[in-house]
N, C-alpha and C positions, 0 to 999 in steps of 0.2 A: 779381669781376664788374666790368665796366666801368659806369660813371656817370656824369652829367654831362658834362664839358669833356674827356671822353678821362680820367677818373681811377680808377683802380685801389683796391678797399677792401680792404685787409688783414684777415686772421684773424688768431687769437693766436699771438704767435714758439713754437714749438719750439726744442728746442734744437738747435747746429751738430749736423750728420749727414755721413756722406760718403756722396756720392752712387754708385751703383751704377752702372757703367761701362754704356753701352747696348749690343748684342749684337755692333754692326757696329765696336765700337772693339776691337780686339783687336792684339797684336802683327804685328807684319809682318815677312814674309820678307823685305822687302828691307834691304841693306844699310845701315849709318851709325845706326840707331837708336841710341839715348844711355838706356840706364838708370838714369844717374846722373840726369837731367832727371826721373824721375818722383818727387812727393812733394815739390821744393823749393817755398817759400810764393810768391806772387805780390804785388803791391801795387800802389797807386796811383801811384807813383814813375813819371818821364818823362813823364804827364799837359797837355795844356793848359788845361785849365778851372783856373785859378789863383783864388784871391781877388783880389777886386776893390784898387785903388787905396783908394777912401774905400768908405765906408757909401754903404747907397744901400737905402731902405723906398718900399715904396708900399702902398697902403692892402689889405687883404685883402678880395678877393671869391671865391665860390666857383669862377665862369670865372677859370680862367687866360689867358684872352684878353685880361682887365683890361690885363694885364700887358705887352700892346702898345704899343711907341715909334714915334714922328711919325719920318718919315725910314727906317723898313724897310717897301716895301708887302707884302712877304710874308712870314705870322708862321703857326709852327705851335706847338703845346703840348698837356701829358698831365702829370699831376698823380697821383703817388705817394704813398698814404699808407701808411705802417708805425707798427709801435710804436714805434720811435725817431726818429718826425718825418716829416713832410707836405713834400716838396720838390715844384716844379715846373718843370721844365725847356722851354727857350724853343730855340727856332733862327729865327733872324730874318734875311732875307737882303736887300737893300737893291736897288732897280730902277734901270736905266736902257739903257745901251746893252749890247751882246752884249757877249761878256767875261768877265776877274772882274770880279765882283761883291763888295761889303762886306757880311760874313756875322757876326753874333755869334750863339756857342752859350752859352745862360746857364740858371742854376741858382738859384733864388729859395726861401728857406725861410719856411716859416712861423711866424709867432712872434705869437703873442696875435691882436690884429687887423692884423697887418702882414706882407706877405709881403717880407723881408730878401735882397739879393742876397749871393750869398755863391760863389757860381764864374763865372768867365766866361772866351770864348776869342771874343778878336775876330780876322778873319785875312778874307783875299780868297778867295773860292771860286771857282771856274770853273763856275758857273752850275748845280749841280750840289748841292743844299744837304744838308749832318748829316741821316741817319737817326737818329731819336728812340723809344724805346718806353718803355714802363713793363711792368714784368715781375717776376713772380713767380718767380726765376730758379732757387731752392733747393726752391720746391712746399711754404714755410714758413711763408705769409701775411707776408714780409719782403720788399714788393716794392719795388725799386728802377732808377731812369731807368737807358737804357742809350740812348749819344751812338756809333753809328758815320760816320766822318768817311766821304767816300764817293773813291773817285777817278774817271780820265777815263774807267773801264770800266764801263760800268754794270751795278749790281749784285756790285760789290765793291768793300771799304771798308778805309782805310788805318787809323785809328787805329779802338781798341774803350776806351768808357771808362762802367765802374760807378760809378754814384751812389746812396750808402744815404741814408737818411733825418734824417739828422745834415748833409746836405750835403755831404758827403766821399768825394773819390773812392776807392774801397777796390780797383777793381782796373782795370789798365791794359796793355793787350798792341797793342804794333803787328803788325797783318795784312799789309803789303806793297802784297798787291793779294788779298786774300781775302775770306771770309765766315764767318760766325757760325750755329753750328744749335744750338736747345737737343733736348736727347734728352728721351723720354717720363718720366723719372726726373726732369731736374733736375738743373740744371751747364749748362756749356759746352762746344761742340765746336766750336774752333777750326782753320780752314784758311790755310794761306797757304804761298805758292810761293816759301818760304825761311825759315830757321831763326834766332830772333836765340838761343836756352838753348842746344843744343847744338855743343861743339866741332868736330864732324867735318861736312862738308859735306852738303848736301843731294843725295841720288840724281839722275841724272835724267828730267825727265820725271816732278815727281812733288811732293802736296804734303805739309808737316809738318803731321799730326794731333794737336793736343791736346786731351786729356779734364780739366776745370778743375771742382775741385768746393769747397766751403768742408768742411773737415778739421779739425779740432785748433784752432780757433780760426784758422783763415789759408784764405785759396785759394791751393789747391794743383793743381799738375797731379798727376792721378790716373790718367793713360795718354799716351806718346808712343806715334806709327812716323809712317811714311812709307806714304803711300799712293801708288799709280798716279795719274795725273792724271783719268785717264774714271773711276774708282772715286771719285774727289774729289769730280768732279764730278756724279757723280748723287746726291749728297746735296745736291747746289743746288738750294735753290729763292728763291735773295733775296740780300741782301747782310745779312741777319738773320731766321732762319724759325723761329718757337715754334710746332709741331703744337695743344699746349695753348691753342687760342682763348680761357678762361676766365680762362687766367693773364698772358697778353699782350694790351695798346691801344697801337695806334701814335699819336702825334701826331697832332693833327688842326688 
């Protein structure tokens, strides 16, 4: 349930499960699909939220808004708590003339009375700022920040990047120029209108469907095809859409 400053309260972890593929993910007749792409792990690897240069504490308040810096006038935040750690994720966009704009997407942990930065991604936006959520991605009370970078299309985001509770990005998938839907189960349903796992090129006219669940200790892709583009697209409703309003707060 959402509380407070946009923050998410966690139930007790269960343990990994794989998620049950949603009804509309299913093999496709079209050509190029890669069976060898289903079941390899995913990671955090190619990421921009890096650790920071030096340390860097500010004192812990329950708004994450504390956590606002002199010099960005537009600041959003949602605050994730899990069993394994309270992160709070920031996207701060800097004002002035049309343009880029100076954007940092940052990641602040909590530690006793101190919230600890511990990831950042400073870069120039096109005025256009990171989609933020806290989400309950697994339906496991393990909920964790999700950072998509957005591009010049509105309503679809270039990079997708998971932050658990530890501070750490655990999963990282470039979209292109796509979108993010979680299913009634729990996972991910990633789109985008090109393929970077599979060898054989993309159809066309059409985007690469992944089904991403957490398996075996790793996320995993748990389903590829290829869909039609209009079939793609009516699963759009956002550039990130959790049907589950109880287990998803967007930034605020």
């Amino acid at each position: 349930m959402a509380t407070g400053c946009g923050t998410v309260r966690s139930a007790t972890k269960h343990p990994p499960r794989r998620s049950p593929a949603p009804s509309q993910v299913r093999r496709s007749s079209l050509p190029g699909a890669d069976p060898e792409v289903v079941g390899i792990s995913l990671s955090g690897d190619g990421t921009d939220l890096l650790a920071p240069s030096r340390p860097l504490y500010k004192p812990y308040r329950r708004s994450c808004h504390s956590l606002a810096d002199p010099g960005f006038g537009l600041m959003k935040c949602v605050v994730a708590s899990a069993p394994d750690g309270t992160v709070a994720g920031v996207v701060e966009e800097g004002t002035g003339a049309a343009g880029p704009r100076p954007e940092r997407d940052l990641v602040w942990r909590r530690k006793g009375r101190q919230w600890e930065l511990v990831l950042a991604h400073n870069f120039q936006s096109a005025g256009m700022p990171t989609k933020l959520f806290a989400d309950d991605l697994e339906r496991d009370g393990d909920t964790k920040l999700v950072f998509i970078t957005t591009t010049a299309k509105p309503g679809f985001g270039r990079d997708l990047d998971v932050v658990e509770g530890t501070g750490r990005v655990v999963l990282w998938r470039y979209l292109g120029q796509g979108f993010v839907v979680v299913p009634p189960p729990g996972g991910l349903v990633t789109y985008m209108a090109g393929s970077t796992l599979g060898p054989s090129p993309v159809p066309p006219n059409s985007y690469d469907q992944l089904l991403i669940g957490y398996s075996d200790g790793a996320w995993r892709v748990l389903s590829q095809q290829y869909v039609p583009v209009r079939a793609a697209l009516a699963q759009h409703q956002g550039i990130f859409f959790d049907p589950d309003h109880q287990a998803v707060t967007p930034a605020r």
